[in-house]
RODO-2510 file (C-alpha; in nm, 4 decimals, decimal comma):
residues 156
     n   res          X          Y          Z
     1     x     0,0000     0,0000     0,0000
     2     x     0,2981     0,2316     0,0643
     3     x     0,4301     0,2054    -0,2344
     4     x     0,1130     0,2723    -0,4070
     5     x     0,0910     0,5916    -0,1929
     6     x     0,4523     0,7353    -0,2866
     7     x     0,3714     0,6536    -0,6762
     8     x     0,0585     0,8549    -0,6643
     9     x     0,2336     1,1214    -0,5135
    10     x     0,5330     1,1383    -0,7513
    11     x     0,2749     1,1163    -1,0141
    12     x     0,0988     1,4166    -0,8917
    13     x     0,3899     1,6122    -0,8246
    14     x     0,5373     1,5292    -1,1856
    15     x     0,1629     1,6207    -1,3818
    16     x     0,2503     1,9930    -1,1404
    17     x     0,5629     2,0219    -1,2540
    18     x     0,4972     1,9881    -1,6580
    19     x     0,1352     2,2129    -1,5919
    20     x     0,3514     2,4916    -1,3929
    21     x     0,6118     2,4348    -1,6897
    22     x     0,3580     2,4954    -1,9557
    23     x     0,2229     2,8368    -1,7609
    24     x     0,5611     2,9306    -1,7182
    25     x     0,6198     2,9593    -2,0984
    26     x     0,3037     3,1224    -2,2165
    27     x     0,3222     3,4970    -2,2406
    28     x     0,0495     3,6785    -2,0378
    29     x    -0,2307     3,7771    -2,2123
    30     x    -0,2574     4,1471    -2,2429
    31     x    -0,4937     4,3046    -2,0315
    32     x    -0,8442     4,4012    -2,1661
    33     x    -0,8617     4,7284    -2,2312
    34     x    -0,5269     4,7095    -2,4090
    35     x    -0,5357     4,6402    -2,8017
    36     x    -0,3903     4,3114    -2,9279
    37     x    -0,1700     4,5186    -3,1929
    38     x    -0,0347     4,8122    -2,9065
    39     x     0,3450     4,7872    -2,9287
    40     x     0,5127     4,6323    -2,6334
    41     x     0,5793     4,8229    -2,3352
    42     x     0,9502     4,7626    -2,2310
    43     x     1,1582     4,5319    -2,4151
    44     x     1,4546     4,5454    -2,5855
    45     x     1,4054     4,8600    -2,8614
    46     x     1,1120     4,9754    -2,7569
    47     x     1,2092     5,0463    -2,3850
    48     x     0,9083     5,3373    -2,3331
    49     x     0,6592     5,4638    -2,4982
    50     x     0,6969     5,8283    -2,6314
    51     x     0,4865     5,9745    -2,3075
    52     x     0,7053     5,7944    -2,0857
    53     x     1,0012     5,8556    -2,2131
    54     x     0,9284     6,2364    -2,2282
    55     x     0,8687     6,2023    -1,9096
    56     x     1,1935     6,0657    -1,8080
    57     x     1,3531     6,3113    -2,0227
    58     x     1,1714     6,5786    -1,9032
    59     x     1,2582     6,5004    -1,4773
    60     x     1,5901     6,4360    -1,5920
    61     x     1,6689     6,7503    -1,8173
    62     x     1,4450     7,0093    -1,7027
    63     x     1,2945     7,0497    -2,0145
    64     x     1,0540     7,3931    -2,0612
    65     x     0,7064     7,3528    -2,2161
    66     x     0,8621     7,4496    -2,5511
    67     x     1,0944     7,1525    -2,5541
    68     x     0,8487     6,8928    -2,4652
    69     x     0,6366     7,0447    -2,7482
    70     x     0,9286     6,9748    -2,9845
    71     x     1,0465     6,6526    -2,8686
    72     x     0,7706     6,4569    -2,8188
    73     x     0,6747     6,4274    -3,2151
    74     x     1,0342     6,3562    -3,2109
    75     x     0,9439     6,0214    -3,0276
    76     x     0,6579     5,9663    -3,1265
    77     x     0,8412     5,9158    -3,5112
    78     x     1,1256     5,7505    -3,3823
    79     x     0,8616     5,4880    -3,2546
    80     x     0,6423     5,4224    -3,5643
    81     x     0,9777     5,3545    -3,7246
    82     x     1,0995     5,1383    -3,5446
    83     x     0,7943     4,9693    -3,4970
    84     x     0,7194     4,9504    -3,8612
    85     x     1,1218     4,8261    -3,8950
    86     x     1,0727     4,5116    -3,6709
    87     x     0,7739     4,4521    -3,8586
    88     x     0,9174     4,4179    -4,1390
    89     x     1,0109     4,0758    -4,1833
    90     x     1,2211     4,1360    -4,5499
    91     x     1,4795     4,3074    -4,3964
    92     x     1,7667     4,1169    -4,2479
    93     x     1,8780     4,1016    -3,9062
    94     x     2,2187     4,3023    -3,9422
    95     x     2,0487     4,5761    -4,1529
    96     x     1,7898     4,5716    -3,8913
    97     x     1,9963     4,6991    -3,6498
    98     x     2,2007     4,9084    -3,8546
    99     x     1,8902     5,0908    -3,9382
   100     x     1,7417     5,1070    -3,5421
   101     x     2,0733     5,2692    -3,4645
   102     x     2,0671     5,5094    -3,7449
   103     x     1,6861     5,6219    -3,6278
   104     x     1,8275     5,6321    -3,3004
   105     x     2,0969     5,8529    -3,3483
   106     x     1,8980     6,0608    -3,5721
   107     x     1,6871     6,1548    -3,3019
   108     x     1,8912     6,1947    -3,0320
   109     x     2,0378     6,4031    -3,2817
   110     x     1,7233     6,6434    -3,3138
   111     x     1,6811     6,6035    -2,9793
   112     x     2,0256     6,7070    -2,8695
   113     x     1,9580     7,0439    -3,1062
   114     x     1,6811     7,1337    -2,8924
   115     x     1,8917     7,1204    -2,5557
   116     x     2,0864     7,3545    -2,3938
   117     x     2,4752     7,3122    -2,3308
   118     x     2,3723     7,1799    -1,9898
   119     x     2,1117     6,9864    -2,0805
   120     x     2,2832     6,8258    -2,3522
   121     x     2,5729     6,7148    -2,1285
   122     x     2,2914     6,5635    -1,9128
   123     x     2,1780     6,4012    -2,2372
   124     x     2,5111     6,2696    -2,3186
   125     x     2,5867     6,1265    -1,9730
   126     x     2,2295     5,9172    -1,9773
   127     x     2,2744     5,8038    -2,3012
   128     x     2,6494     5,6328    -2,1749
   129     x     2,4608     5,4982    -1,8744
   130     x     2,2716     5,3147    -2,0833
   131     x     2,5012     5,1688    -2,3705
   132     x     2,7190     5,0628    -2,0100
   133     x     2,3932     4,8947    -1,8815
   134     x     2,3385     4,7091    -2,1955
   135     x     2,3962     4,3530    -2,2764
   136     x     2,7434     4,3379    -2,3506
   137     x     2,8510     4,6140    -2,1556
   138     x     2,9191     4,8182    -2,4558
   139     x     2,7857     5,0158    -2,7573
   140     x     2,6348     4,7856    -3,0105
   141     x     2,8845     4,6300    -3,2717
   142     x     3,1783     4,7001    -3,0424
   143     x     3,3893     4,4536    -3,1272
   144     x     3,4471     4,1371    -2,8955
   145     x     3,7123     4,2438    -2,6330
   146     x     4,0489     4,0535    -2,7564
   147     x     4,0933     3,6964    -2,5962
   148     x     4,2535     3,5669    -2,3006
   149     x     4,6178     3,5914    -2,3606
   150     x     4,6279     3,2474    -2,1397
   151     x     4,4151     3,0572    -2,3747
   152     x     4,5802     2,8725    -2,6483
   153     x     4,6183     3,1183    -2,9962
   154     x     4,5439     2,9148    -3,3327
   155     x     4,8635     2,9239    -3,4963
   156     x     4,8837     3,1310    -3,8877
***
């Protein structure tokens, strides 16, 4: 009878395990009142959404009325292209990110023109805080750091 007790339990706790698996792995469905096609909020890319990240911009710069007027279109277009860039499944991986990083820079570009001195040094300083916080610990395609001079070097 014992035995028969300890196989039903393993049993149970094994069916657990593979149902909490199968939860685990599923995405959460998005809330309600959310539409199915809203762009994802936080993720690699598409960290914020433009009102957010004006937001953040605007606690961490100071930024006047005026500015936020001007750089918020800013992110909103910076958004709808990269959306529309991820969506678009002809373009390959490499260019892909060759192209996020161009609309990137292009509008921290326009953004930086709208800044003050201060401001943009501000600007400057969160932007390296978070190319250091990235995977990789560096700005994307930085080269690999050079190997382990105690690992063995394939002979030329």
């Amino acid at each position: 009878m014992q035995p028969k007790i300890i196989h039903l339990a393993l049993s149970g706790l094994l069916a657990l395990g593979v149902t909490g698996a199968s939860f685990a792995q599923d995405p959460p469905p998005p809330p309600q009142d959310q539409p199915q096609s809203a762009p994802p909020q936080g993720g690699r890319g598409m960290r914020m959404d433009p009102d957010r990240q004006l937001a953040r911009l605007t606690t961490a710069l100071d930024l006047t009325a005026d500015q936020q007027a001007k750089i918020k279109p800013l992110l909103v277009d910076r958004q709808q292209k990269m959306q529309a860039l991820m969506q678009d499944q002809s373009v390959q991986q490499e260019d892909r990110h060759t192209q996020m990083r161009s609309i990137s820079e292009g509008t921290n570009n326009s953004i930086k023109a709208l800044l003050t001195d201060e401001q943009k040094q501000k600007f400057d300083a969160m932007q390296a805080n978070m190319r250091r916080n990235r995977p990789g610990g560096g700005p994307e395609g930085a080269p690999p750091p050079p190997p382990d001079s105690s690992s063995p070097q394939p002979q030329t």
